[in-house]
N, CA, C and O atoms as a printed pandas DataFrame, in Angstrom:
     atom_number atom_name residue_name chain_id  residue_number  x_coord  y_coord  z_coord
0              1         N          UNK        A               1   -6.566   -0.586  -15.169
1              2        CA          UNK        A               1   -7.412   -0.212  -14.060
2              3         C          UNK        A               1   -8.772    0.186  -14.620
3              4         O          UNK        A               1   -8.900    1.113  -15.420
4              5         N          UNK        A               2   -9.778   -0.551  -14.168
5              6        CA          UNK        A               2  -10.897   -0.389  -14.625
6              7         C          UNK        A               2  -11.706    1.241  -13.566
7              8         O          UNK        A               2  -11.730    1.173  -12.337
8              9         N          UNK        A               3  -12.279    2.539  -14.320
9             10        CA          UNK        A               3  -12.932    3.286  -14.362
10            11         C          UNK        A               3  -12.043    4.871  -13.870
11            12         O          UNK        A               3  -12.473    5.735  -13.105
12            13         N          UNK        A               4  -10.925    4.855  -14.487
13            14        CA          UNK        A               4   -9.865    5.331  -14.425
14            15         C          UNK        A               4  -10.486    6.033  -15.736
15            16         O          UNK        A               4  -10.628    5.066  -16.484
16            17         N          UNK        A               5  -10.956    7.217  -16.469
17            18        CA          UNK        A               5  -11.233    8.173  -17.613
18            19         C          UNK        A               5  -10.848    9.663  -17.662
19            20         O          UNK        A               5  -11.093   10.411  -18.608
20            21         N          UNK        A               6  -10.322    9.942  -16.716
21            22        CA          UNK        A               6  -10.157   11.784  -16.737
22            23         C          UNK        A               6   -8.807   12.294  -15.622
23            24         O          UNK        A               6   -8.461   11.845  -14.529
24            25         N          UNK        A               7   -8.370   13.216  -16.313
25            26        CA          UNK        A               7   -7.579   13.828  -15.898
26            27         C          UNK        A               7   -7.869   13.835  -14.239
27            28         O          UNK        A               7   -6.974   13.883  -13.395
28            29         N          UNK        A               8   -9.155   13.783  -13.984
29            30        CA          UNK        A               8   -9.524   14.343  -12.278
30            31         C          UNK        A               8   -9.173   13.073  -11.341
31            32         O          UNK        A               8   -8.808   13.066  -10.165
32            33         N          UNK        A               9   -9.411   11.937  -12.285
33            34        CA          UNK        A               9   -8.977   10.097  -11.599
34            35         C          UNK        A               9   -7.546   10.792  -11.303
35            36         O          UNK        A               9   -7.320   11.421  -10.269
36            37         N          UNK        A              10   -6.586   10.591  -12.373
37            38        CA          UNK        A              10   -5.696   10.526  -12.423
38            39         C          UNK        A              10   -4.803   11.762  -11.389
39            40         O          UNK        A              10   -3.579   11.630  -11.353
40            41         N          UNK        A              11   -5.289   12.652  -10.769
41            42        CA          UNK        A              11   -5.146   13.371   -9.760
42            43         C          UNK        A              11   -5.252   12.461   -8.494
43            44         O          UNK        A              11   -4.369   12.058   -7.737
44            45         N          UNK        A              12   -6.549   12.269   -8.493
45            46        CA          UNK        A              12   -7.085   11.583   -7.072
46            47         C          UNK        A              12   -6.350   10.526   -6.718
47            48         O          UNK        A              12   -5.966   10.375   -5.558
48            49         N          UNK        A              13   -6.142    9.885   -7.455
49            50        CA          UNK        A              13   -5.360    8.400   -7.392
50            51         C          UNK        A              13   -3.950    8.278   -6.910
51            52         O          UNK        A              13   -3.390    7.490   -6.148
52            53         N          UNK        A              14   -3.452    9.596   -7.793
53            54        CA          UNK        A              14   -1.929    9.927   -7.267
54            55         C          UNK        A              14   -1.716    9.953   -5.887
55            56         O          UNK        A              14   -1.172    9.243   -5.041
56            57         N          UNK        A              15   -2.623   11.521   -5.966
57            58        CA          UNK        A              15   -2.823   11.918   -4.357
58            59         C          UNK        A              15   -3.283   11.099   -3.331
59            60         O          UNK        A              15   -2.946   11.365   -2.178
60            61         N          UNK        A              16   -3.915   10.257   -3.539
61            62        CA          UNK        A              16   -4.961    9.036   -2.356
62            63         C          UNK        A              16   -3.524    7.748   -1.900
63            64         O          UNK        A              16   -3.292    7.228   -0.809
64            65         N          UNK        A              17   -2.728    7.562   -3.371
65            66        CA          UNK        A              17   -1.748    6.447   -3.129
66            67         C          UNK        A              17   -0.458    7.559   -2.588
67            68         O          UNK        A              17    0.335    7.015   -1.819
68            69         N          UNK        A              18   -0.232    8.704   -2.833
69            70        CA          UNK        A              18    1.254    9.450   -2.394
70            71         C          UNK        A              18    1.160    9.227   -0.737
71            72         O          UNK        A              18    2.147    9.200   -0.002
72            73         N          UNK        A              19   -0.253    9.069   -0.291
73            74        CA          UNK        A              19   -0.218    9.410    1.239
74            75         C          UNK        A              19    0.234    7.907    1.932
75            76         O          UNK        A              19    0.893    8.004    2.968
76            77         N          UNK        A              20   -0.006    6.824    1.545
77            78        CA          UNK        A              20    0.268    5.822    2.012
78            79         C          UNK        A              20    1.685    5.338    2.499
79            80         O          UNK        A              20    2.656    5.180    1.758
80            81         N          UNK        A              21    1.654    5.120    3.906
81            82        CA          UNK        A              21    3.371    5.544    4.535
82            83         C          UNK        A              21    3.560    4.162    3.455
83            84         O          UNK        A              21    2.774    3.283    3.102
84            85         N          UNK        A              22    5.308    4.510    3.066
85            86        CA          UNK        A              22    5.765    3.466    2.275
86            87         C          UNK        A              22    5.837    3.542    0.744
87            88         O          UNK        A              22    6.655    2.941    0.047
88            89         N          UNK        A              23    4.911    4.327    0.338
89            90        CA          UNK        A              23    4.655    4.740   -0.860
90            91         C          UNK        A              23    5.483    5.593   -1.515
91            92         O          UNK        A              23    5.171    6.766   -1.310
92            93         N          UNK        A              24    6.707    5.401   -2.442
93            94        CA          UNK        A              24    7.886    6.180   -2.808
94            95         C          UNK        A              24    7.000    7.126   -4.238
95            96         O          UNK        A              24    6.812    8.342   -4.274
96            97         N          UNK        A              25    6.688    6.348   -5.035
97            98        CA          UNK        A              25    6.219    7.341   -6.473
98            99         C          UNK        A              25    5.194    6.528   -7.055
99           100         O          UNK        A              25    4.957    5.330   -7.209
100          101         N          UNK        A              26    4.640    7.715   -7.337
101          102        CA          UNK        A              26    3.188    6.629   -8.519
102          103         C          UNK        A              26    3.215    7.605   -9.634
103          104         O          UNK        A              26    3.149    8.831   -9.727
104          105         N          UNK        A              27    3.378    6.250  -10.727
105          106        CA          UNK        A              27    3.171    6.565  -12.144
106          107         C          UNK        A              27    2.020    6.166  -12.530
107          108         O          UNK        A              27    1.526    5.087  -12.201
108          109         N          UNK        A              28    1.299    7.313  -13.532
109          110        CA          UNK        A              28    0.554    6.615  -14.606
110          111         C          UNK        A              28    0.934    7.108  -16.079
111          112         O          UNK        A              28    0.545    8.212  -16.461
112          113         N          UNK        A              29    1.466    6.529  -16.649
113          114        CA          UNK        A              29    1.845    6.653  -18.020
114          115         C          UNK        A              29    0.780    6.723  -19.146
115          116         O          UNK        A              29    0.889    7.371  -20.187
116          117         N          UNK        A              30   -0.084    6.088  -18.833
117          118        CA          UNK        A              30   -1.450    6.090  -20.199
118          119         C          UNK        A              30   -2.906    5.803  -18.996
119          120         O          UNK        A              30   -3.088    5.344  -17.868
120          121         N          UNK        A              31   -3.437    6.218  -19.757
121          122        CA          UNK        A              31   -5.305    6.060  -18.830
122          123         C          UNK        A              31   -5.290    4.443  -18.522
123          124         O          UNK        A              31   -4.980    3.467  -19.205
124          125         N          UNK        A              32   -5.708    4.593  -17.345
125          126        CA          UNK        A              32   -5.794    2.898  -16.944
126          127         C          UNK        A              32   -4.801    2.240  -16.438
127          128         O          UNK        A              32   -5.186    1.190  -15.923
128          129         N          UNK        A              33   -3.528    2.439  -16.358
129          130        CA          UNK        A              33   -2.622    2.143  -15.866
130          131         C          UNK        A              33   -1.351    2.719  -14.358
131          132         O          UNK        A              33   -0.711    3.771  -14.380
132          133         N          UNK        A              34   -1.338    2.398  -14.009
133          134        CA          UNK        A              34   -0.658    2.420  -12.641
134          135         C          UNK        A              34    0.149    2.140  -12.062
135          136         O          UNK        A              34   -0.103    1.275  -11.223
136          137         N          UNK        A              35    1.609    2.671  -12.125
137          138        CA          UNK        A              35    2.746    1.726  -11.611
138          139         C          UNK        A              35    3.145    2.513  -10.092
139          140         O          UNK        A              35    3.566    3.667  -10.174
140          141         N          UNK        A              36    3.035    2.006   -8.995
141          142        CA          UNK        A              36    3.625    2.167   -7.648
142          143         C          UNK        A              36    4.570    1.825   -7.353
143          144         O          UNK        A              36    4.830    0.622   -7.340
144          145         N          UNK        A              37    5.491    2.811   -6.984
145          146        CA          UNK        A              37    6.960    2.215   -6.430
146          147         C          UNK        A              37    6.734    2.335   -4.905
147          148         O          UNK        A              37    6.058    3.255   -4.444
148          149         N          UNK        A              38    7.452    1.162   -3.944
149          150        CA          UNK        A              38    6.805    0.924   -2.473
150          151         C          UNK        A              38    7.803    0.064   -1.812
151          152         O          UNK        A              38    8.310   -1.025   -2.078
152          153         N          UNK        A              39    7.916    0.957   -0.826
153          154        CA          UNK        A              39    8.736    0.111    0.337
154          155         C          UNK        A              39    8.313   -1.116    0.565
155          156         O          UNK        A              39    7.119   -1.021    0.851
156          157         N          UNK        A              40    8.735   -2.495    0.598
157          158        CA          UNK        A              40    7.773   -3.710    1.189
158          159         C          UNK        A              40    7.759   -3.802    2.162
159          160         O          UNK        A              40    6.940   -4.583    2.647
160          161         N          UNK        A              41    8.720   -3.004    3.086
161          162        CA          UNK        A              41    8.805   -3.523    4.562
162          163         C          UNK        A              41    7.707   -2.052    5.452
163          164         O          UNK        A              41    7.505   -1.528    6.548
164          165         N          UNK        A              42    7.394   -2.007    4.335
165          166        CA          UNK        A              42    5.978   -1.157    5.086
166          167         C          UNK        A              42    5.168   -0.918    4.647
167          168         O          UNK        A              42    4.431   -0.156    5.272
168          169         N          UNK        A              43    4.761   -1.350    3.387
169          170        CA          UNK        A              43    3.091   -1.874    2.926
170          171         C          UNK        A              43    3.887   -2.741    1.567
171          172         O          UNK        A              43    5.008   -2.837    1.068
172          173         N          UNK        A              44    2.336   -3.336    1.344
173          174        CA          UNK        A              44    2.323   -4.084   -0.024
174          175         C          UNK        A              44    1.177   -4.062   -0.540
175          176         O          UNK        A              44    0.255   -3.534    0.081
176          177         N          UNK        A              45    0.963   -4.667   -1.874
177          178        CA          UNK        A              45    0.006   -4.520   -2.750
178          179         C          UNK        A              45   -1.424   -5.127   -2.149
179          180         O          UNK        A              45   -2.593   -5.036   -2.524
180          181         N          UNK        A              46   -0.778   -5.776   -1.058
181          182        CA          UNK        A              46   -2.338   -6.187   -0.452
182          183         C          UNK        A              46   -2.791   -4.628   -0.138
183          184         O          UNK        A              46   -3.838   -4.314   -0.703
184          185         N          UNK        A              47   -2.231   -3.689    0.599
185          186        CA          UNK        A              47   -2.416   -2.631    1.711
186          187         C          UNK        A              47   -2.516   -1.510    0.638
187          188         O          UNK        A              47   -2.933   -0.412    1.005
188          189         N          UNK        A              48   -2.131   -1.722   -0.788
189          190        CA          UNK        A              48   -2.666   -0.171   -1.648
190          191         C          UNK        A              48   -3.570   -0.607   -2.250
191          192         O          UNK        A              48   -4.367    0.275   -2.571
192          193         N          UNK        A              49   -3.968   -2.079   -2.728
193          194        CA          UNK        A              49   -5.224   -2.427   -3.801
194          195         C          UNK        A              49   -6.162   -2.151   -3.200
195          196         O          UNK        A              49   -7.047   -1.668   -3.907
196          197         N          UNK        A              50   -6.517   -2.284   -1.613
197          198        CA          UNK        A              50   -8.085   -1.838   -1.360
198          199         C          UNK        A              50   -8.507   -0.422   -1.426
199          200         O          UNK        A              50   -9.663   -0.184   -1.774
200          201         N          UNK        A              51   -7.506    0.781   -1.062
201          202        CA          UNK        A              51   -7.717    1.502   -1.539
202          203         C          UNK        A              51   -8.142    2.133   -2.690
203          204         O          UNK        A              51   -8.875    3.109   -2.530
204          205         N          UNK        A              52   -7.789    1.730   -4.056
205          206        CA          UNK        A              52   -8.129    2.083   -5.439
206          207         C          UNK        A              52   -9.526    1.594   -5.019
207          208         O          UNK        A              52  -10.262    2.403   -4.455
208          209         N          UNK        A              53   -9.977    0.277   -5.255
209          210        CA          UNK        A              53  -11.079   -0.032   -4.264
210          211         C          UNK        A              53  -12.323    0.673   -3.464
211          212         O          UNK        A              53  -13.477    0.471   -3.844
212          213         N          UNK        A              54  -12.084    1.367   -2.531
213          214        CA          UNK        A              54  -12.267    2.262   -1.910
214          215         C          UNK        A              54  -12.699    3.715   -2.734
215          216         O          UNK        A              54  -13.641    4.442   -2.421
216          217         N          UNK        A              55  -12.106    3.848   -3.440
217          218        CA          UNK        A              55  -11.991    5.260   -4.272
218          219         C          UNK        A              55  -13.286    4.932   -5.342
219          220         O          UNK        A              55  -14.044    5.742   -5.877
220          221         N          UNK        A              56  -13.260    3.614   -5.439
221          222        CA          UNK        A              56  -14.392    2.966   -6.642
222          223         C          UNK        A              56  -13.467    2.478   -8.085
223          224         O          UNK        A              56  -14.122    2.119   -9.063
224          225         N          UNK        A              57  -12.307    2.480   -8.149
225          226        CA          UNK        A              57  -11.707    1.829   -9.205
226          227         C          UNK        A              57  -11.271    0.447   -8.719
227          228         O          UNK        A              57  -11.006    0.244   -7.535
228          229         N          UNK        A              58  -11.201   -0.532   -9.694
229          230        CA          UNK        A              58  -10.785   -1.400   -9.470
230          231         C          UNK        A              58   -9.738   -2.113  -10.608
231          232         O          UNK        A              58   -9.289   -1.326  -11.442
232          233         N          UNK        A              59   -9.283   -3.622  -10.721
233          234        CA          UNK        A              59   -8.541   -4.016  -11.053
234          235         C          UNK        A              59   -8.976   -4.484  -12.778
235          236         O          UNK        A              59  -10.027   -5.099  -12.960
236          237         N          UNK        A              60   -8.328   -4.228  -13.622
237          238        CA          UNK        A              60   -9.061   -5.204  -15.125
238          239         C          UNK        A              60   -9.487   -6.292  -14.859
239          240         O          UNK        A              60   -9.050   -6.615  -13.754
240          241         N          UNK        A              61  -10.267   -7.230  -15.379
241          242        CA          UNK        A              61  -10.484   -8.504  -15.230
242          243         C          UNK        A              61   -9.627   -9.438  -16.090
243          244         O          UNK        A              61   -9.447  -10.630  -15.841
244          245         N          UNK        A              62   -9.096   -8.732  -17.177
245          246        CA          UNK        A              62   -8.279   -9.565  -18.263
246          247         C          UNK        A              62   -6.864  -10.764  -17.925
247          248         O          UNK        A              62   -5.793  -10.309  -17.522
248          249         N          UNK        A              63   -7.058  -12.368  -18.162
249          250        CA          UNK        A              63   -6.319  -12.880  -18.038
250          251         C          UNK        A              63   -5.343  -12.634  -17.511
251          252         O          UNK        A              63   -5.163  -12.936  -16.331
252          253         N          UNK        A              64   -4.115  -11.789  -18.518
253          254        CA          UNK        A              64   -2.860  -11.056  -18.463
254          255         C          UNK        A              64   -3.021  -10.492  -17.094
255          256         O          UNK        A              64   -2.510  -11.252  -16.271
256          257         N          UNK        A              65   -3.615   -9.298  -16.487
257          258        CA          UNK        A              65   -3.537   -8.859  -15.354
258          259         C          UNK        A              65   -3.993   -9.132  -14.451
259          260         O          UNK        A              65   -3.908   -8.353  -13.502
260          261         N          UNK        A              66   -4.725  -10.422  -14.309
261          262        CA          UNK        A              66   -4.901  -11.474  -12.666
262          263         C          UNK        A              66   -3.321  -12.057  -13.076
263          264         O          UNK        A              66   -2.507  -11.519  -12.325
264          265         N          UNK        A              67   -2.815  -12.777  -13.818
265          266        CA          UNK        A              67   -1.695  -13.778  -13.482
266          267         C          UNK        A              67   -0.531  -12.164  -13.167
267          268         O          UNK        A              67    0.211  -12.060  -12.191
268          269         N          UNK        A              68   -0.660  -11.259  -14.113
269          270        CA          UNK        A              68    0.441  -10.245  -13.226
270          271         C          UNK        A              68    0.485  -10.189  -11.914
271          272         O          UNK        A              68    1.437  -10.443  -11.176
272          273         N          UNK        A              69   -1.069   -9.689  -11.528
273          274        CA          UNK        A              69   -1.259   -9.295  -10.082
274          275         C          UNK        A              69   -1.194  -10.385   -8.981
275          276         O          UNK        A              69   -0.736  -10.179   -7.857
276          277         N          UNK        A              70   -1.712  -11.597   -9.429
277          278        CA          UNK        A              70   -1.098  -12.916   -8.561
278          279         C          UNK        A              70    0.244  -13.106   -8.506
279          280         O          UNK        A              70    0.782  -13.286   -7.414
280          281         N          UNK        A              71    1.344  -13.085  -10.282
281          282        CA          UNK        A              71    2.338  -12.900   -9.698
282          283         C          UNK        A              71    3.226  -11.858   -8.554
283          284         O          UNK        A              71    4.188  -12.198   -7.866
284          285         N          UNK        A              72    2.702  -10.791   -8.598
285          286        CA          UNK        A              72    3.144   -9.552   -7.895
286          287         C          UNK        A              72    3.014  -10.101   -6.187
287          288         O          UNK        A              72    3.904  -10.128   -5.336
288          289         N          UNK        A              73    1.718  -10.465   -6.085
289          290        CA          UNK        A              73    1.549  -10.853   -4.287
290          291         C          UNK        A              73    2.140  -12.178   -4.011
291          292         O          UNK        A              73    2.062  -12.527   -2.833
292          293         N          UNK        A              74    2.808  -13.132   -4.968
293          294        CA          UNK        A              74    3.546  -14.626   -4.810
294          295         C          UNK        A              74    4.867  -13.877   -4.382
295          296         O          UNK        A              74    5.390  -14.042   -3.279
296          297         N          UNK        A              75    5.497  -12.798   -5.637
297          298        CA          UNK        A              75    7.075  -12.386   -5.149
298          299         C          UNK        A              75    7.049  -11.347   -3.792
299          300         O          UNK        A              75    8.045  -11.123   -3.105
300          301         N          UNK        A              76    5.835  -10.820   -3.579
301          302        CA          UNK        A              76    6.089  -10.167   -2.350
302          303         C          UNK        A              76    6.196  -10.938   -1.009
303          304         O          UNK        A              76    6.972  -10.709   -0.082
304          305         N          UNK        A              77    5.074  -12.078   -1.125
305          306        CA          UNK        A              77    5.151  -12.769   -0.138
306          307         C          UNK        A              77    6.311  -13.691    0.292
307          308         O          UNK        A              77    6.379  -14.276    1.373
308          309         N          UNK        A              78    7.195  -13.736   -0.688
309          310        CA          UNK        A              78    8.249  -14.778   -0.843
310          311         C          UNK        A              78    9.301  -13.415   -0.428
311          312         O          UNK        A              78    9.829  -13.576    0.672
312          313         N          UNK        A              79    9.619  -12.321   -1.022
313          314        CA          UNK        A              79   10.840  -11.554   -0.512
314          315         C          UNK        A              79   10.681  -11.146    1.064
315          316         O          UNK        A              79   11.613  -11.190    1.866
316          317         N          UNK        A              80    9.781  -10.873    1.273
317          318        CA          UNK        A              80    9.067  -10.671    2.825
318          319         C          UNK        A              80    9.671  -11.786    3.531
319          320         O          UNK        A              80   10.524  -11.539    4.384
320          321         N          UNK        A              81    9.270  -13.211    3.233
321          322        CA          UNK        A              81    9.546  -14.114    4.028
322          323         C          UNK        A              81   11.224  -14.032    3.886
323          324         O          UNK        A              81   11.875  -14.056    4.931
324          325         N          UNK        A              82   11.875  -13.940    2.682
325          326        CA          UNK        A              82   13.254  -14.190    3.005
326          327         C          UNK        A              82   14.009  -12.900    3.965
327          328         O          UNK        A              82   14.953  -12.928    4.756
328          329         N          UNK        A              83   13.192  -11.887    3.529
329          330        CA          UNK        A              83   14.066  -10.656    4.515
330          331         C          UNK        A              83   13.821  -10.969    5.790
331          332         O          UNK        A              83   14.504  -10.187    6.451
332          333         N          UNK        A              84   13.209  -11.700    6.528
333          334        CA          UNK        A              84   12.623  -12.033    7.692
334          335         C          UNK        A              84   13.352  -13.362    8.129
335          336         O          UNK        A              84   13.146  -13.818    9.254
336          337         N          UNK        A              85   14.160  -13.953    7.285
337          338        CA          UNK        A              85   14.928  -15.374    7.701
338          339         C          UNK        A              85   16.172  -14.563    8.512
339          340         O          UNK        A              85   16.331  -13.343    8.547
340          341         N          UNK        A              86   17.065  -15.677    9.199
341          342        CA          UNK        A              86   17.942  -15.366   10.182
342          343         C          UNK        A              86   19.204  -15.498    8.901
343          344         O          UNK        A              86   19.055  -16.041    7.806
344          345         N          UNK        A              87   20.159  -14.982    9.305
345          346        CA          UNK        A              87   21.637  -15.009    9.127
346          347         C          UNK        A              87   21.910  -16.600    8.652
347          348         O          UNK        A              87   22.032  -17.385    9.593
348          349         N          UNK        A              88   21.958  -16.845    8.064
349          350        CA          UNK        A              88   22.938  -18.136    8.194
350          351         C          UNK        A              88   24.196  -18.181    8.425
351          352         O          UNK        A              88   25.013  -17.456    7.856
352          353         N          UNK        A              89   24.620  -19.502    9.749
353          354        CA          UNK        A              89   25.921  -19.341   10.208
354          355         C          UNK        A              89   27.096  -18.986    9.350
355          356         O          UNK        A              89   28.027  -18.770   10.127
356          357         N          UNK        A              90   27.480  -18.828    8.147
357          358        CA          UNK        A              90   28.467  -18.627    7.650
358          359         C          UNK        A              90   28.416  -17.252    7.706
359          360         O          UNK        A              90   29.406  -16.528    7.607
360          361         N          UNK        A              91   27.209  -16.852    7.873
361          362        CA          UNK        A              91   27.465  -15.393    7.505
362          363         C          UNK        A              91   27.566  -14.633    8.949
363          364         O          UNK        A              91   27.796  -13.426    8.883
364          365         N          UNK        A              92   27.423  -15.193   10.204
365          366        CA          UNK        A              92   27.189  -14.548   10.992
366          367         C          UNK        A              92   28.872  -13.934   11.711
367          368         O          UNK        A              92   30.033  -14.258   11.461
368          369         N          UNK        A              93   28.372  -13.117   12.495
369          370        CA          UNK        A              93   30.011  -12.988   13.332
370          371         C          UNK        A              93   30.375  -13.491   13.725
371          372         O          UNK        A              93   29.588  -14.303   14.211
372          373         N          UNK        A              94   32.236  -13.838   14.170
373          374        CA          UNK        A              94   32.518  -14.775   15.387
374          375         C          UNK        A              94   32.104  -14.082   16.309
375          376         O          UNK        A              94   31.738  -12.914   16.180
376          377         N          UNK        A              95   32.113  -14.679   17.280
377          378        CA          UNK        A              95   32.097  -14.147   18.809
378          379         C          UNK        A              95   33.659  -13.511   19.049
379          380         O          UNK        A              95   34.729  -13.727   18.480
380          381         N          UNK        A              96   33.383  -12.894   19.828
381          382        CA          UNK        A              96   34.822  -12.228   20.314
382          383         C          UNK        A              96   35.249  -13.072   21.271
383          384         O          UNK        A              96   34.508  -13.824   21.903
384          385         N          UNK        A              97   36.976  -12.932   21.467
385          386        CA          UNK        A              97   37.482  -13.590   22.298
386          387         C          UNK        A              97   38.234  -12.384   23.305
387          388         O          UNK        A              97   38.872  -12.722   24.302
């Protein structure tokens, strides 16, 4: 995370992402880094990245963390869509008789 330097980021950031309904825990383990644990079925990384954003931090530019962060919004968009598919008949109930 680019402009992430002081103990006072690392407050704000917590606190700014803890409030976001959906938002279970935020880690930062070393300066610059950021791991969010998050309900998907009530926000996603589209709905916390503008925030950091917002605050004035933003994302690294480095190779490695666009293909992370592209991968991250490909598997969200894909588990989203499958939690949102119907039952397939094998799995569904009989009807009662």
């Amino acid at each position: 995370m680019v402009g992430m330097t002081c103990e006072g980021c690392v407050s704000r950031i917590n606190e700014t992402l803890s409030k976001i309904d959906g938002v279970k825990k935020v880690r930062i383990k070393k300066m610059g880094c950021v791991y969010v644990e998050y309900d998907l079925m009530k926000v996603s990384i589209k709905g916390i990245e503008p925030r950091l954003f917002e605050m004035g931090y933003g994302i690294s530019k480095n190779i490695w963390q666009k293909i992370k962060t592209g991968w991250i919004h490909y598997s969200e968009d894909t588990e989203y869509e499958n939690m949102n598919l119907p039952a397939p008949p094998c799995c569904s109930k009989p009807p009662r008789t």
